[in-house]
VOVOGU-961025 format. One record per residue (C-alpha): x, y, z. Coordinates in nm, 2 decimals, decimal comma, m for minus. Example, Ala and Ser with C-alpha at 12.3 -4.5 7.8 and 13.67 -1.06 7.14 Angstrom:
<nodes>
NODE        X        Y        Z
NODE     1,23    m0,45     0,78
NODE     1,37    m0,11     0,71
</nodes>
This chain:
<nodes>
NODE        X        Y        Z
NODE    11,96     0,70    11,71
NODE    11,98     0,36    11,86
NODE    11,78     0,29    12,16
NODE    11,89    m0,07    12,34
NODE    11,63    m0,20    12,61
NODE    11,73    m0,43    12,90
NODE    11,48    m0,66    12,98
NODE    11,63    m0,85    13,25
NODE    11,56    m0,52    13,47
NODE    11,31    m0,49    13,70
NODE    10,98    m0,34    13,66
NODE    11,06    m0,05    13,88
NODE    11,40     0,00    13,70
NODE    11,48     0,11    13,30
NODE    11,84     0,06    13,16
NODE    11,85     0,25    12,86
NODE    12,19     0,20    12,63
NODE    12,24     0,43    12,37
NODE    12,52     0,36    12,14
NODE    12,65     0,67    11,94
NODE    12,92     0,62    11,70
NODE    12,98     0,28    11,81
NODE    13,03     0,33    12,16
NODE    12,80     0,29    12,48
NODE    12,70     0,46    12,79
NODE    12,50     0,36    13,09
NODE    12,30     0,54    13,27
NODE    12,13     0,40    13,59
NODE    11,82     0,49    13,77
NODE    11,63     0,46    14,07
NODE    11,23     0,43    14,08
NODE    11,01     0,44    13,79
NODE    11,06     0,57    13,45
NODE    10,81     0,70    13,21
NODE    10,86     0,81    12,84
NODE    10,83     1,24    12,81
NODE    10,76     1,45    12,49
NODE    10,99     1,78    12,51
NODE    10,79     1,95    12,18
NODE    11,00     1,76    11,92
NODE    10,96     1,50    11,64
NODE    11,11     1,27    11,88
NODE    11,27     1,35    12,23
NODE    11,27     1,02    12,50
NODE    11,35     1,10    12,86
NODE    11,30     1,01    13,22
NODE    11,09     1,16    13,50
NODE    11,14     1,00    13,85
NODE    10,95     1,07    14,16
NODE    11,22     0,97    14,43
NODE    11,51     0,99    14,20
NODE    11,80     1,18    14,04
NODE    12,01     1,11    13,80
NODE    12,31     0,92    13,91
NODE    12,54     1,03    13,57
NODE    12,36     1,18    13,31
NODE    12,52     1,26    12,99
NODE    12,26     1,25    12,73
NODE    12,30     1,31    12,36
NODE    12,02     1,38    12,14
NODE    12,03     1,39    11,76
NODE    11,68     1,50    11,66
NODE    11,62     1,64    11,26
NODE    11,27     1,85    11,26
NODE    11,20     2,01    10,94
NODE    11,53     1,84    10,72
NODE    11,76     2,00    10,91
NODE    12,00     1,85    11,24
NODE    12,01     2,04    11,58
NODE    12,22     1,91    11,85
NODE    12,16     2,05    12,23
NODE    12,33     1,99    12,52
NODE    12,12     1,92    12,84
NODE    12,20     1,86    13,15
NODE    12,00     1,98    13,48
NODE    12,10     2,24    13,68
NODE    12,00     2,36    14,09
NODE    11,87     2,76    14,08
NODE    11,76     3,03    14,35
NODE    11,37     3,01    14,35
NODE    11,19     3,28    14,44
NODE    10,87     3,46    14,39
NODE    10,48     3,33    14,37
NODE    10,56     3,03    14,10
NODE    10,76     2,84    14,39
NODE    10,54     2,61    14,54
NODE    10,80     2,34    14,61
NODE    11,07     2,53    14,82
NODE    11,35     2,77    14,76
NODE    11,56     2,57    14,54
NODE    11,43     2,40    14,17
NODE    11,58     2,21    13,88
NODE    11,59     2,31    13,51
NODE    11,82     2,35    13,22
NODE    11,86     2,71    13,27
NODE    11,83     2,92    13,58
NODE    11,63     3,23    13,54
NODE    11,58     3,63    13,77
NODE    11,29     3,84    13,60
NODE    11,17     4,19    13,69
NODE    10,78     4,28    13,60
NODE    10,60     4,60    13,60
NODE    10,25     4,53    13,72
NODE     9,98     4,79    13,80
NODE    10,27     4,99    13,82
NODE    10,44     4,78    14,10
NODE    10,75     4,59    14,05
NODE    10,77     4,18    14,11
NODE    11,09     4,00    14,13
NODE    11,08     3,65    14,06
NODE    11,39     3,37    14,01
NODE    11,34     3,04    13,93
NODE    11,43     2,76    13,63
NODE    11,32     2,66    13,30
NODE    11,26     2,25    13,30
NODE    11,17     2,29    12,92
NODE    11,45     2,37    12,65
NODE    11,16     2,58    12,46
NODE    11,05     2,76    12,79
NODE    11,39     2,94    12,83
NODE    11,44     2,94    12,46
NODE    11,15     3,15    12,44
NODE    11,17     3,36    12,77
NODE    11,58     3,40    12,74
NODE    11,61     3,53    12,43
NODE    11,34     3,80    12,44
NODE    11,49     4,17    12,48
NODE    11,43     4,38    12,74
NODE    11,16     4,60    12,74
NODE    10,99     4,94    12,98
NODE    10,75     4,66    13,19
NODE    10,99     4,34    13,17
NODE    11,33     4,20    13,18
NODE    11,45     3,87    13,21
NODE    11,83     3,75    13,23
NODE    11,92     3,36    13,23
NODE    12,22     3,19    13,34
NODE    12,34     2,80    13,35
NODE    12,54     2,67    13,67
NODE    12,48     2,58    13,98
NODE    12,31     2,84    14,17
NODE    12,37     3,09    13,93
NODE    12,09     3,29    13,96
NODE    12,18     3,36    14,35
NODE    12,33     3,71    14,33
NODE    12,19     3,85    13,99
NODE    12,04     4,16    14,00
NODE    11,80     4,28    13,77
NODE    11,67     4,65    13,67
NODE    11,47     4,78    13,44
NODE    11,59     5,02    13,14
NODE    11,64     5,34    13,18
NODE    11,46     5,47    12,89
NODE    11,16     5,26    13,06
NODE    10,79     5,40    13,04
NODE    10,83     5,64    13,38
NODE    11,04     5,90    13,10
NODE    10,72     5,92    12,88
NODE    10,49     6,16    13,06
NODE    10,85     6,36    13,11
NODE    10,96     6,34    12,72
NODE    10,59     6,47    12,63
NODE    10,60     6,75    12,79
NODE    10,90     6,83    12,71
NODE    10,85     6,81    12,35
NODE    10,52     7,06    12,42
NODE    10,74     7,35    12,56
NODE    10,99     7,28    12,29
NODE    10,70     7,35    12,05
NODE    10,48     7,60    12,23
NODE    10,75     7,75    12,37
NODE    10,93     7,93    12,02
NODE    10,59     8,01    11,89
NODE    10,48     8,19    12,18
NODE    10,77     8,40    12,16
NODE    10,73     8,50    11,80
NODE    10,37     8,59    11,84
NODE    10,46     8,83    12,18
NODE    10,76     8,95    11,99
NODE    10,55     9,03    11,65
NODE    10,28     9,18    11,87
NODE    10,53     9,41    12,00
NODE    10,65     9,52    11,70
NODE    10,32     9,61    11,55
NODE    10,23     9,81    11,86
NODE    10,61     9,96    11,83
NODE    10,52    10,06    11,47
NODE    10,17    10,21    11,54
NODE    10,33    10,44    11,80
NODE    10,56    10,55    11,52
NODE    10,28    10,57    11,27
NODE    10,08    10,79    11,49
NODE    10,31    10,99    11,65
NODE    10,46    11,10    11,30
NODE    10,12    11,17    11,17
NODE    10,05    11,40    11,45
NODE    10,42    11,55    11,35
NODE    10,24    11,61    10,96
NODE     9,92    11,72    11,13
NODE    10,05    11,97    11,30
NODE    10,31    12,08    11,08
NODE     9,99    12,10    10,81
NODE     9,85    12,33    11,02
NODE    10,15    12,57    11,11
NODE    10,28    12,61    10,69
NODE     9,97    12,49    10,55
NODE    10,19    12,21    10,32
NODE    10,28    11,83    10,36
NODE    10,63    11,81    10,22
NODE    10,67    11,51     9,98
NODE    10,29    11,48     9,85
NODE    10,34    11,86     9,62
NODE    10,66    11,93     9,64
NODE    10,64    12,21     9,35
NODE    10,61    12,62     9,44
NODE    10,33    12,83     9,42
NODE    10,29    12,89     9,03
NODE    10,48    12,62     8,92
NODE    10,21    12,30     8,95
NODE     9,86    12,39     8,84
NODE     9,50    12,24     8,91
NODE     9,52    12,18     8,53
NODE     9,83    11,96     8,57
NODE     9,76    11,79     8,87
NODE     9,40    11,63     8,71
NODE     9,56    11,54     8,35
NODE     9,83    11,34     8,50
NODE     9,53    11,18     8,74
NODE     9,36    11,10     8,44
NODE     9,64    10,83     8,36
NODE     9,57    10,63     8,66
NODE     9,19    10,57     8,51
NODE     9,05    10,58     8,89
NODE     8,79    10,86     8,93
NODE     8,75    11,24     8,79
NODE     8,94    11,37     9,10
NODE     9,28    11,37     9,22
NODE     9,40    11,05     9,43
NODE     9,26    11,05     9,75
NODE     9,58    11,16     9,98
NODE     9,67    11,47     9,71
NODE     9,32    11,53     9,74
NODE     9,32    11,60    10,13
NODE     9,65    11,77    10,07
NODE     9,50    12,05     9,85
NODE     9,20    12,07    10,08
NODE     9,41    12,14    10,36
NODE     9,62    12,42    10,13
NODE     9,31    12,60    10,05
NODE     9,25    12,95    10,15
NODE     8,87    13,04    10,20
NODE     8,77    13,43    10,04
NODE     8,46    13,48     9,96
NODE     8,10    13,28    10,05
NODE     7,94    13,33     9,65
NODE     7,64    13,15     9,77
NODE     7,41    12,98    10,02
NODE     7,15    12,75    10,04
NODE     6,90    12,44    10,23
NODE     7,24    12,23    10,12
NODE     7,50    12,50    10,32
NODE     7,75    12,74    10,16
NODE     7,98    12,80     9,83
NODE     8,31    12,99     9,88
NODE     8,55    13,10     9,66
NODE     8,86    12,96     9,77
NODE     9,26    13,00     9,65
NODE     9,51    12,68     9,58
NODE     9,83    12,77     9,47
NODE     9,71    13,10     9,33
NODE     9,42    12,97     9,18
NODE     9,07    13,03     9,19
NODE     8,89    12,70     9,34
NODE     8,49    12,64     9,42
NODE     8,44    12,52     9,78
NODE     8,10    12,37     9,86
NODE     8,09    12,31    10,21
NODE     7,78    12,07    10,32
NODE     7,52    12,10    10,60
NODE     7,54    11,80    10,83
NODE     7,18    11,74    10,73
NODE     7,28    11,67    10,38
NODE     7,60    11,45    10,48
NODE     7,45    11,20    10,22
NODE     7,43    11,44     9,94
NODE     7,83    11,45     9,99
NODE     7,86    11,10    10,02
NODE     7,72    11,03     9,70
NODE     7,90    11,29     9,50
NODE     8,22    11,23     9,65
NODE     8,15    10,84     9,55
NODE     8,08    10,88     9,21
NODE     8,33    11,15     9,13
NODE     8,61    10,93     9,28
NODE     8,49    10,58     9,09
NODE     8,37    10,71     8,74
NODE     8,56    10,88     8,52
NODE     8,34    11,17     8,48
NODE     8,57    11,38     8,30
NODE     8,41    11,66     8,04
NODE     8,39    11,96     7,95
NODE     7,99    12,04     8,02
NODE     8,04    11,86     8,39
NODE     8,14    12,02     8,65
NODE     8,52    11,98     8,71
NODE     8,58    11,81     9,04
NODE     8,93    11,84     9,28
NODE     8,91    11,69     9,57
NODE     8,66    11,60     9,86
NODE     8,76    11,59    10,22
NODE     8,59    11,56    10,59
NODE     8,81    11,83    10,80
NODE     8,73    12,00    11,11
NODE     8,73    12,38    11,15
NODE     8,59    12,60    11,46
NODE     8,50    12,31    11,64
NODE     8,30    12,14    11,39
NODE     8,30    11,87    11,13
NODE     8,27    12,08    10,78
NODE     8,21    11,86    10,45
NODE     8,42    11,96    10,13
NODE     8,39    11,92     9,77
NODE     8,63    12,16     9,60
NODE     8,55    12,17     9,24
NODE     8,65    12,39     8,94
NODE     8,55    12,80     9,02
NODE     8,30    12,95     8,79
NODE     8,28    13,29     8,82
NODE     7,94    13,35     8,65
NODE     7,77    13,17     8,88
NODE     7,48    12,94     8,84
NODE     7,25    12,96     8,54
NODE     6,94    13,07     8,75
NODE     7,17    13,38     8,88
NODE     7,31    13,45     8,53
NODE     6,99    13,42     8,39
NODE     6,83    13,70     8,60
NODE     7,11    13,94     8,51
NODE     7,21    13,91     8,13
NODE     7,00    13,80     7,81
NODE     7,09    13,64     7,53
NODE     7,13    13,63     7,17
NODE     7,00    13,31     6,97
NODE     7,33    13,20     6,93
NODE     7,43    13,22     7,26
NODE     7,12    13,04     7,35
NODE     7,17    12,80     7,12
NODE     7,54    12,72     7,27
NODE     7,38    12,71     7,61
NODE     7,10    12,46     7,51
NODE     7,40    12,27     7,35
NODE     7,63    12,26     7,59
NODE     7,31    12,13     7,84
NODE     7,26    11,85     7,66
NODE     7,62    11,77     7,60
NODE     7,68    11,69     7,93
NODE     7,34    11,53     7,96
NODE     7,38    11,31     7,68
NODE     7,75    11,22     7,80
NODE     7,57    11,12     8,19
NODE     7,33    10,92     8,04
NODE     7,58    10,67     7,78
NODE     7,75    10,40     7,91
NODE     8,11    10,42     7,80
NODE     8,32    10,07     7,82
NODE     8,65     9,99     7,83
NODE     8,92    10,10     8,09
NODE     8,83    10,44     8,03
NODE     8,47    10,40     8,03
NODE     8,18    10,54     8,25
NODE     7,87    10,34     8,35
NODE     7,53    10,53     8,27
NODE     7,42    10,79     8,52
NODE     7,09    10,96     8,55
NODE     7,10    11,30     8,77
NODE     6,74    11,30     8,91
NODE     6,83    11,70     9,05
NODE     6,89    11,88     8,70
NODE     6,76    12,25     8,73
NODE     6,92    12,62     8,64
NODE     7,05    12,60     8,98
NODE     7,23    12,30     8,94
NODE     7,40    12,42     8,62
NODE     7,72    12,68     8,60
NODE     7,77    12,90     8,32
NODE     8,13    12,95     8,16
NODE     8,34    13,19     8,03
NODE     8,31    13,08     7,68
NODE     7,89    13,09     7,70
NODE     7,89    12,73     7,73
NODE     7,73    12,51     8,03
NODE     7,83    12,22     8,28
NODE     7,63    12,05     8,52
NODE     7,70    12,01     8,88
NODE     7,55    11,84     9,19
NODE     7,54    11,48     9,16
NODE     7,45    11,41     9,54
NODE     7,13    11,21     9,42
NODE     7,27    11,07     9,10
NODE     7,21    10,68     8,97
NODE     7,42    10,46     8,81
NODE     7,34    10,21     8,57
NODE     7,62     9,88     8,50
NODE     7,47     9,73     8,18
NODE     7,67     9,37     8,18
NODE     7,54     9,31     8,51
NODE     7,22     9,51     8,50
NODE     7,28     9,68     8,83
NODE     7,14    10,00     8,97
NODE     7,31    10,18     9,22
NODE     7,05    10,43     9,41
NODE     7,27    10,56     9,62
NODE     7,16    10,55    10,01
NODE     7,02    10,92    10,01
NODE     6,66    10,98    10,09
NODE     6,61    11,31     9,96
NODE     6,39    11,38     9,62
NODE     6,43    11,61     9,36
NODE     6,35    11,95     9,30
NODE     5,92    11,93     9,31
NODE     5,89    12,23     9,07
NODE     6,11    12,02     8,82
NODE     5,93    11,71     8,89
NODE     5,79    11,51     8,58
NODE     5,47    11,38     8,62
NODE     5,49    11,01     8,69
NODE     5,73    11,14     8,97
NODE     5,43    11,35     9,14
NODE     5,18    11,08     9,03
NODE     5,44    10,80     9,16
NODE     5,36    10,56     8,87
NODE     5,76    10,55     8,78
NODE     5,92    10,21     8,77
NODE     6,21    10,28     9,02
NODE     6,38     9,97     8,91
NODE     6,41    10,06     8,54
NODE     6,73    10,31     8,47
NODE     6,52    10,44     8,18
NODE     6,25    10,56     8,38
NODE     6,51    10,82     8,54
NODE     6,61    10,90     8,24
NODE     6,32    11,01     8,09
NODE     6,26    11,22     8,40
NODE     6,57    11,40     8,35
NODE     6,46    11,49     7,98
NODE     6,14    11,66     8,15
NODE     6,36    11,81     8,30
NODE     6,60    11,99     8,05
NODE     6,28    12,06     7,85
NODE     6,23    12,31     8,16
NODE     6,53    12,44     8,15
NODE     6,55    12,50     7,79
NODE     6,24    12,70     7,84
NODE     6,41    12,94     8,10
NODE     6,67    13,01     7,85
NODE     6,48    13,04     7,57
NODE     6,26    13,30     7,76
NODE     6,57    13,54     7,82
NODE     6,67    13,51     7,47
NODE     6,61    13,85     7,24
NODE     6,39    13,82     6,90
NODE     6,27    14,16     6,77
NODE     6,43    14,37     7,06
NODE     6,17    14,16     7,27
NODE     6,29    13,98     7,58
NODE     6,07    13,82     7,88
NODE     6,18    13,88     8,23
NODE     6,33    13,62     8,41
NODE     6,04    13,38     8,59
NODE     6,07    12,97     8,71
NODE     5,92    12,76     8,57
NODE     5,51    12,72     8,68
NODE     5,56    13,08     8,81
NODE     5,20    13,14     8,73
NODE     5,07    12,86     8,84
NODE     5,17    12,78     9,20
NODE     5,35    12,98     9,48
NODE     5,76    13,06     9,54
NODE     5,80    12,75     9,73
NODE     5,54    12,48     9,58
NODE     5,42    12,17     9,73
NODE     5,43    11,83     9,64
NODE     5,07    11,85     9,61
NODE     5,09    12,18     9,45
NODE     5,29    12,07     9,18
NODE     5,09    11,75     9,11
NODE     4,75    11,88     9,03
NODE     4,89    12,13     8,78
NODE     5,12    11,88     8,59
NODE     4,93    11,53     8,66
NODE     4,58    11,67     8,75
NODE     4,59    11,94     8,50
NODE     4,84    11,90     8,26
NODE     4,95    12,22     8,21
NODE     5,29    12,33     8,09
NODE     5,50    12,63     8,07
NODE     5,35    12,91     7,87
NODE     5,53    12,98     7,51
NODE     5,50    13,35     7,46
NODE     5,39    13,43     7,08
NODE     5,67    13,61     6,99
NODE     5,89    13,31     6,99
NODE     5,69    13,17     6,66
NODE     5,83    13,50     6,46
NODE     6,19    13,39     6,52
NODE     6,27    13,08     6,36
NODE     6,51    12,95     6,63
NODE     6,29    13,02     6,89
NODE     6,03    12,81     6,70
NODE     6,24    12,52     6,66
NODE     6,32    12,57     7,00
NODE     5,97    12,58     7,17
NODE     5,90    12,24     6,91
NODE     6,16    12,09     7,12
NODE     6,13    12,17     7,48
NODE     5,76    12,01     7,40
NODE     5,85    11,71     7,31
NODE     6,04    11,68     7,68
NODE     5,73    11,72     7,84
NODE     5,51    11,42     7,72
NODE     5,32    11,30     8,01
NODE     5,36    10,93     7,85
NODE     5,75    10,90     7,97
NODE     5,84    10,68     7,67
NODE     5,71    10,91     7,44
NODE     5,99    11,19     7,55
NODE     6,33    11,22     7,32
NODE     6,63    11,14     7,39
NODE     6,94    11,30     7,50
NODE     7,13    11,19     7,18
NODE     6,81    11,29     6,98
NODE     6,79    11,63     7,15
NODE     7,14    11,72     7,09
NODE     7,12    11,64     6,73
NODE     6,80    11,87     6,69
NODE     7,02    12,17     6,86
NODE     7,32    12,11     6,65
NODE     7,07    12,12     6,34
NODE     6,90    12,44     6,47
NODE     7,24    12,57     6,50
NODE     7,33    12,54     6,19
NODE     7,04    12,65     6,03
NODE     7,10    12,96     6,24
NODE     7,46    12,99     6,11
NODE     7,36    12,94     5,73
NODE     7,06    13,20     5,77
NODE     7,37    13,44     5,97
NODE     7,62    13,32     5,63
NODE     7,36    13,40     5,33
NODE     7,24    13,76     5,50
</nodes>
């Protein structure tokens, strides 16, 4: 760049000669000249107060940063408009400018010029946006007639597009969940209606087709619980065959009655069934037999056999079932009263007692397995005698269970006790640690010790037989007391009276040896079921080798 100075000019006058590529040109000027900085390495120009530019043609080669830009400039008249224009309606610039602004939500027009190459470098090149736009132009005036508007997509769609995009997503959902809550009510109004269809066909033929779908004769109890037995759930049948067969069952004959409500012989498919129907008051007593019949596999042949269990509704009233396996002998207290035995049969009978005993009070593991269960209600009563002169044991409504790997007792929620003439004595005293499952135990070996007395005392030796009697018969009334029965046992500490005929039969000897050491007043000091049912099967055969050698 070569700059050539006049100096013969006057003071209010500047001739600047610039020669590019060997050439000159003039430029002339009127008033005072001062040097300007435009924002580069080095940019010289004039600013005049009461002049313009005569002929202007001004070339710049600048280099900033290495590298050469050229730029053409030259002044041009534009439209002003707007708060910025202070000096009138018309301004000079290299680049005429119209701009639209969003402020506080109002829109400002403005027009005007950029004296600054930077300025409208910087403002004309930035792209439009929702709350500005600006458009440049270079001419004369060429800002007059431009019109400028915002983009469509500007910031008033927002508000819009959001709520759009909610119904979009609500919208679908809230359909599905009206549409799926349809179809569940839909389906419940199916469900029920077609129950009510089985309900009351039930009722008409006595049969829900599907469940049993075999004829009278052809599909015995017998079958039904052995191919239960495979699903290793419970002693019963599963729970929606078990109402079936309750429903099927034919009432006969009411075999017995009691405090706890009524047995009936019932039929099922031309079988013989027992039916113990439940007293409301003793709803629990249900309840807890039902439980543990339906969650233990209970399954032998000296416990009571057990069907089904169901809550059904006849005249009017809510009637609780457990259908079990029929008996026809009845109870050991009844059979007891009518027949007497021989020392074999007692012998089974004691056996078969403490079979079943023994088998409640072992925990069995494993998938077929059993946790340990004390009865707490065992009594001539609560025992059926069958066909084959052996025993089972029944009612189980106050039965605990016993889980060994975790240690847990399971009470039961029923607040009925025992039997008080069967009570042992740290029942009656109530010294018994009723967080220990041995300690219910031990109470029903006190137990069994009584019963074994009751059959023992219908059992013939030398053509001589005692009449039947309970248990304390001689020493308090029909119906004892709790306190009663504590001052004899605790107080007292009587026990049942051994006739002395028994010490001339040897069974009976070994017998009345036994049924003592049940009744120890220290509980820990009482045998156990597994030791008791060793003694019998010894006694037994002692009996058969005494039968063999005579």
């Amino acid at each position: 760049l070569t700059l050539q100075l006049f100096p013969q000019a006057p003071k209010s006058f500047a001739q600047y000669c610039i020669s590019i590529g060997g050439r000159a040109g003039a430029v002339g000027w009127t008033g005072s000249c001062s040097p300007v900085g435009l924002g580069f390495e080095s940019h010289l120009g004039c600013l005049a107060t009461d002049w313009r530019p005569i002929l202007g043609v001004a070339l710049f080669s600048v280099s900033r940063s290495g590298q050469e830009m050229r730029h053409d400039f030259q002044e041009h008249q534009c439209v002003c408009e707007g708060h910025s224009c202070v000096s009138g309606d018309r301004c000079w610039g290299q680049q005429c400018f119209s701009s639209l602004t969003m402020s506080n939500g109002i829109q400002v027009h403005q027009k005007g010029c950029f004296k600054e190459y930077e300025q409208s470098r910087l403002n004309c090149k930035t792209p439009p946006s929702s709350g500005q736009v600006v458009e440049c132009c270079q001419g004369h005036l060429c800002n007059l007639d431009v019109v400028v508007e915002l983009p469509v997509q500007g910031g008033g769609d927002v508000p819009y597009s959001v709520t759009t995009l909610t119904l979009v997503i609500v919208g679908p959902i809230a359909v599905l969940i009206l549409l799926s809550a349809l179809a569940v009510l839909v389906f419940q109004r199916l469900h029920r209606s077609q129950m009510e269809r089985l309900t009351a066909r039930d009722a008409e033929y006595g049969t829900v087709d599907g469940l049993i779908a075999s004829n009278v004769g052809e599909t015995t109890l017998a079958d039904l619980l052995d191919h239960s037995c495979t699903s290793g759930s419970g002693s019963g049948l599963p729970f929606f065959v078990q109402r079936t067969v309750a429903r099927q069952i034919t009432l006969n004959e009411c075999v017995g009655k009691g405090r706890y409500g009524e047995v009936w012989r019932g039929q099922w498919q031309g079988e013989s069934v027992a039916v113990k129907i439940f007293s409301s008051r003793d709803e629990k007593s249900w309840f807890r037999e039902t439980e543990i019949y339906n969650t233990v596999l209970l399954r032998h042949e000296n416990i009571l056999g057990f069907i089904a269990s169901d809550m059904t509704s006849r005249n009017s009233s809510t009637q609780l079932w457990l259908i079990t396996h029929f008996h026809e002998l009845g109870s050991l207290y009844d059979y007891l009263q009518q027949s007497t035995l021989d020392a074999a049969a007692c012998l089974r009978m004691a056996l078969s007692v403490a079979s079943g005993l023994a088998h409640l009070h072992v925990e069995i593991f494993g998938t077929q397995g059993k946790p340990a269960i004390a009865h707490r209600d065992l009594k001539s009563k609560n025992i059926l005698v069958k066909r084959n002169g052996q025993c089972c044991i029944a009612d189980l409504g106050l039965a605990v269970m016993h889980f060994q790997d975790t240690n847990e007792l399971d009470v039961g929620n029923n607040p009925k006790v025992g039997t008080k003439r069967y009570m042992a004595p740290e029942v009656l005293d109530d010294t018994i640690q009723m967080d220990c499952f041995e300690s219910y135990k031990r109470v029903d070996i006190w137990a069994f010790g009584l019963v074994l007395w009751e059959i023992a005392r219908r059992t013939v030796s030398n053509g001589i037989v005692e009449d039947y009697k309970p248990p304390f018969h001689d020493l308090v009334p029909n119906d004892p007391s709790f306190e009663d029965m504590r001052k004899v046992v605790c107080v007292d500490q009587q026990r049942p009276n051994i006739p002395n005929r028994w010490f001339s039969d040897p069974t009976l000897t070994a017998v009345a040896k036994l049924m003592k050491e049940c009744w120890y007043q220290n509980p820990s000091a009482r045998l156990t079921t597994l030791r008791i049912k060793k003694t019998l099967t010894k006694i037994d055969n002692s009996l058969e080798k005494i039968k063999a050698d005579s």
